[in-house]
C-alpha positions in Angstrom: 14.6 8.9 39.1 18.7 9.3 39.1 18.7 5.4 38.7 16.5 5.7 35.2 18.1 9.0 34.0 21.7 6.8 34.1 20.1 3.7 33.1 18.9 6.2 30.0 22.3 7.4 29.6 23.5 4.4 29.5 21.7 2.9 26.9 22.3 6.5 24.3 25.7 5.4 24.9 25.7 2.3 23.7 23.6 2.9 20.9 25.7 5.8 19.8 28.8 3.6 20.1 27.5 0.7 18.6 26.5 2.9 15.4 30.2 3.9 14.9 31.6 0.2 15.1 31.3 -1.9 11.8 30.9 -5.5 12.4 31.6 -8.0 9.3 29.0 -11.1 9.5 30.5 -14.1 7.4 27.1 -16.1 6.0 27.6 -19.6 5.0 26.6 -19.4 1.3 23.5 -22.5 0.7 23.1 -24.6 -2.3 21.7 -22.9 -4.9 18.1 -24.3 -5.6 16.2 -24.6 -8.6 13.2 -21.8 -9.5 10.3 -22.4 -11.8 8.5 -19.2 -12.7 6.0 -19.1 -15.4 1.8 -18.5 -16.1 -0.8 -20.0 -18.7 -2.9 -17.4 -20.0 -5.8 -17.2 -22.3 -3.8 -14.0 -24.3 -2.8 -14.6 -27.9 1.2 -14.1 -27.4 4.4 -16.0 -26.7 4.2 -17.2 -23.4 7.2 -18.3 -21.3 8.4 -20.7 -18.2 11.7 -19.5 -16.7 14.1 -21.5 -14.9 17.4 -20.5 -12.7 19.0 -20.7 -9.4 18.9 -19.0 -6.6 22.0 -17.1 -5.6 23.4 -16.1 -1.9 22.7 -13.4 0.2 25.7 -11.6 -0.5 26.0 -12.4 -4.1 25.5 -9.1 -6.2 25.6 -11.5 -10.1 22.8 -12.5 -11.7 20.7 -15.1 -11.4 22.2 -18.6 -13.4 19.7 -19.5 -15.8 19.2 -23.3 -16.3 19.8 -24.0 -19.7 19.5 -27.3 -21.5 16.0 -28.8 -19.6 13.1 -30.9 -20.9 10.2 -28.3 -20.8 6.7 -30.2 -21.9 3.0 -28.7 -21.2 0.0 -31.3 -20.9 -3.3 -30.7 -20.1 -6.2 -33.4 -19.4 -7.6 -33.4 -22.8 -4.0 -34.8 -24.5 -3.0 -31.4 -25.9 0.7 -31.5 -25.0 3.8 -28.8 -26.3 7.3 -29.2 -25.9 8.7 -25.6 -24.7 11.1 -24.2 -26.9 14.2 -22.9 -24.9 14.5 -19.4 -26.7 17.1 -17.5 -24.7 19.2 -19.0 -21.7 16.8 -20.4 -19.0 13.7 -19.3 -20.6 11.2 -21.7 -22.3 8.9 -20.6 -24.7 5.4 -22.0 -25.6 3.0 -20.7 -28.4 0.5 -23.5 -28.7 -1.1 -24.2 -25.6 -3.9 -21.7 -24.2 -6.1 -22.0 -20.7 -9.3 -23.0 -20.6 -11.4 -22.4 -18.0 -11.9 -26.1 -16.3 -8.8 -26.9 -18.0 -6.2 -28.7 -15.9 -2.8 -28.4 -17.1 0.9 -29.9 -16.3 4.1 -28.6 -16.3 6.7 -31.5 -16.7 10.6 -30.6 -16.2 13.7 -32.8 -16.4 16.9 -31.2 -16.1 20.7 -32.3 -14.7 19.3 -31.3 -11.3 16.1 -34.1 -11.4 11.9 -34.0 -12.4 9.4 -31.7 -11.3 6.1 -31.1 -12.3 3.3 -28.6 -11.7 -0.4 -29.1 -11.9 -2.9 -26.3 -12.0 -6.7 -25.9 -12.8 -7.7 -22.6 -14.8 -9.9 -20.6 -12.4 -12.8 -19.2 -13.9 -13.1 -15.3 -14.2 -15.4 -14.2 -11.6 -14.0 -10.9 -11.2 -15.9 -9.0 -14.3 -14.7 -6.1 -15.0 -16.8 -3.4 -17.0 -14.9 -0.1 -16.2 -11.7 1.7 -15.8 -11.9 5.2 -14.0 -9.6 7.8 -12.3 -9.5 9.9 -9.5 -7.3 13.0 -8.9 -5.6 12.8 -5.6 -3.0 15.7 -3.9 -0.3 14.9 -1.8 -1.2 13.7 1.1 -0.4 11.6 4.2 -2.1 8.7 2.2 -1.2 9.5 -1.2 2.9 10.3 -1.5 2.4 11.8 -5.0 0.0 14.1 -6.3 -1.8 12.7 -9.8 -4.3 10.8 -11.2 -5.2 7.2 -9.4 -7.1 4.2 -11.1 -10.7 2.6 -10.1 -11.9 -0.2 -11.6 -16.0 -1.1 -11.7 -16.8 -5.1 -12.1 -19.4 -7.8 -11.6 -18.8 -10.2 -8.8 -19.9 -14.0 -9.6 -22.1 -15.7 -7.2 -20.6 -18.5 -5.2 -17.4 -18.4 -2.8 -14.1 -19.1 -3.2 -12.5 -16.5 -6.1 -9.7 -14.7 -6.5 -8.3 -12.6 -8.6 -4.7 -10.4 -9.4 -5.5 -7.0 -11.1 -2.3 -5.6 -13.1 -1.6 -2.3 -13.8 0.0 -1.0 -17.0 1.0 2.7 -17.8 1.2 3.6 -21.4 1.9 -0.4 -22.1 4.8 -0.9 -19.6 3.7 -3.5 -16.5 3.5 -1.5 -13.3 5.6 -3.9 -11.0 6.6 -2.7 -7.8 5.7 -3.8 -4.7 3.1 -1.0 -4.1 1.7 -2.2 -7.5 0.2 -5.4 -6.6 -3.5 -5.8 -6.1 -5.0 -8.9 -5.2 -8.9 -9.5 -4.7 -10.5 -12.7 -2.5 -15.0 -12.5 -2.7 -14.7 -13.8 1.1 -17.0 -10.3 1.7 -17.7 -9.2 -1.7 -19.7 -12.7 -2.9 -21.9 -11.6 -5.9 -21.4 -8.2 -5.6 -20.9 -5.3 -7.9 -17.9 -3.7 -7.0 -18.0 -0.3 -7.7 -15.2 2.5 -7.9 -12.3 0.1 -6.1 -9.0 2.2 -5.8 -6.1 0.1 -7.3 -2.7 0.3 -5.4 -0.1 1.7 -7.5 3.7 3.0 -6.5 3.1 5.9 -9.2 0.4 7.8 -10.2 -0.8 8.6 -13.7 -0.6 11.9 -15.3 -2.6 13.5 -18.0 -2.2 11.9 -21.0 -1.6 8.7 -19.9 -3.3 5.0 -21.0 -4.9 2.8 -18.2 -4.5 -0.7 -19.1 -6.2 -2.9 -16.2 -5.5 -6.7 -16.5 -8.0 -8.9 -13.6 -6.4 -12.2 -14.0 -8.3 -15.0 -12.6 -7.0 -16.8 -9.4 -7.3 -20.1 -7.6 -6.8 -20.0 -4.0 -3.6 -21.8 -4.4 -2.4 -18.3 -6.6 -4.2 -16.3 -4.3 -2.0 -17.7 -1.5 1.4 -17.8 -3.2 0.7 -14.0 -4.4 -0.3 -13.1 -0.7 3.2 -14.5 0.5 5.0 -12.1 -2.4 3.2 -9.0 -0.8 4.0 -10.1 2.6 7.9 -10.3 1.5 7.6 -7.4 -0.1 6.6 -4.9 2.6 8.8 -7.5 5.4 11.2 -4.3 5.5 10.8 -3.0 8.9 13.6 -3.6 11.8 11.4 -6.0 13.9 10.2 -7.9 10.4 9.4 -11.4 11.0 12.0 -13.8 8.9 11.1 -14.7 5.6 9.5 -17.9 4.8 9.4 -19.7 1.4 6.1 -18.0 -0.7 3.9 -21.4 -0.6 4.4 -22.6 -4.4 3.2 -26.0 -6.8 6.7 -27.6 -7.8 6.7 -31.1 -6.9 9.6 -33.4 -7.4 9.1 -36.1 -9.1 11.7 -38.7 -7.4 12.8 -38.2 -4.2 16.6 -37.9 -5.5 16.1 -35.1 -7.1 17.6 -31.3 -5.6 15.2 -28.8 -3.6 13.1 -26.8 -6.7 10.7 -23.7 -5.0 8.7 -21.6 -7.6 5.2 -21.5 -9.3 3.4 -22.5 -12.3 0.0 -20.6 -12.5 -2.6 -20.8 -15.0 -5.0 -17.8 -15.3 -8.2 -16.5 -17.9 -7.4 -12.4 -18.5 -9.9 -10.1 -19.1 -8.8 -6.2 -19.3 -10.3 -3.0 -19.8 -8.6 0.5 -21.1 -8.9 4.4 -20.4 -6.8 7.3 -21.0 -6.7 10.3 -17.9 -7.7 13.4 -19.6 
């Protein structure tokens, strides 16, 4: 017992001391690598493809946009835009919309070498009808007391859909990490989903406008947006290391630099209520 009580001791001691001692760790800053960040929609707005680098650990700038790239859209019917680069490092496109079926191609040449992404526009199996609410108190699960979403929808038959559900309050994106909701039919196969709570980071008040976007999902999406959560919440001491989020940028020649990213393509359906 006297051996574990100084063992015990022992071990306070050192954390103690080791909690007062600052210890400076020099990391070898990588080659920056190209990203590719953008998403085909079916909504009736400017749309845009955003390229830049990624920047060191210890590196507190912004991200270097690429400026100056070939940007062109395809799809398999020979619909094809050139992007428009409308701001530093972000590529604009008004032309193009997804179809579902539709398989489309993102085609990049920059200083750094080609890349390309190919995606098929999933169809919309998640069908949603309704947007309700639910006042919660404080709690152990809920942090803040107020007003949480539901959505009601209509499950397609036949496996293999996915879908992202975003969240806007009063027409601003919800996008914190405790605001991303993803939805896989592995269980739920032509079902009618009733009354599913939404995740969100803050709740709504009364007053406010519930705007619910369920954007359609291939399993490809459904994987790369899995990865994002998983990063997301990777915060606690024992965290496993972060891995790459599994994305669709191919290069084109084998001499071209590292590119990491994702180019999605998506149909959007959305329904609205205001907490009263």
């Amino acid at each position: 017992m006297k051996l574990w009580f100084s063992l015990l001791l022992l071990i306070v001691s050192f954390l103690a001391l080791s909690c007062q001692d600052v210890i400076d760790i020099e990391v070898a800053g990588g080659k920056p690598v190209l990203v590719v960040e953008g998403w085909l929609t079916n909504k009736r707005e400017m749309q845009v493809v955003k390229l830049y680098y990624t920047r060191g650990i210890s590196d507190s700038t912004g991200y270097q946009p690429l400026e100056g790239a070939r940007v062109i859209l395809s799809d398999n019917e020979n619909h094809k835009e050139l992007l428009k680069e409308q701001a530093p490092g972000r590529y604009s496109f008004t032309q193009i919309r997804a179809i579902t079926g539709r398989t489309y191609t993102l085609s990049i040449d920059t200083k750094d070498g080609s890349y390309e992404a190919v995606s098929t526009v999933p169809r919309l199996a998640f069908n949603p009808d309704t947007v309700l609410y639910k006042y919660q108190d404080k709690s152990l699960i809920y942090k803040n007391a107020g007003y949480y979403p539901l959505i009601c929808a209509q499950e397609s038959e036949g496996k293999g859909d996915y879908a992202q559900i975003k969240l806007y309050k009063n027409g601003v994106y919800q996008n914190k990490s405790d605001d991303l909701n993803l939805f896989s039919d592995e269980y739920a196969d032509g079902y009618y989903i009733k009354n599913l709570e939404l995740n969100i980071d803050s709740p709504y008040v009364r007053g406010d406008l519930i705007r619910a976007e369920v954007w359609s999902l291939n399993e490809q999406a459904y994987l790369f947006w899995r990865d994002i959560r998983s990063q997301l919440h990777n915060a606690q001491i024992f965290a496993a290391p972060f891995i790459n989020a599994r994305g669709n940028i191919k290069k084109i020649k084998a001499s071209s630099n590292d590119a990491t990213g994702y180019f999605g393509t998506s149909v959007v359906k959305f329904k609205e209520t205001r907490v009263e």
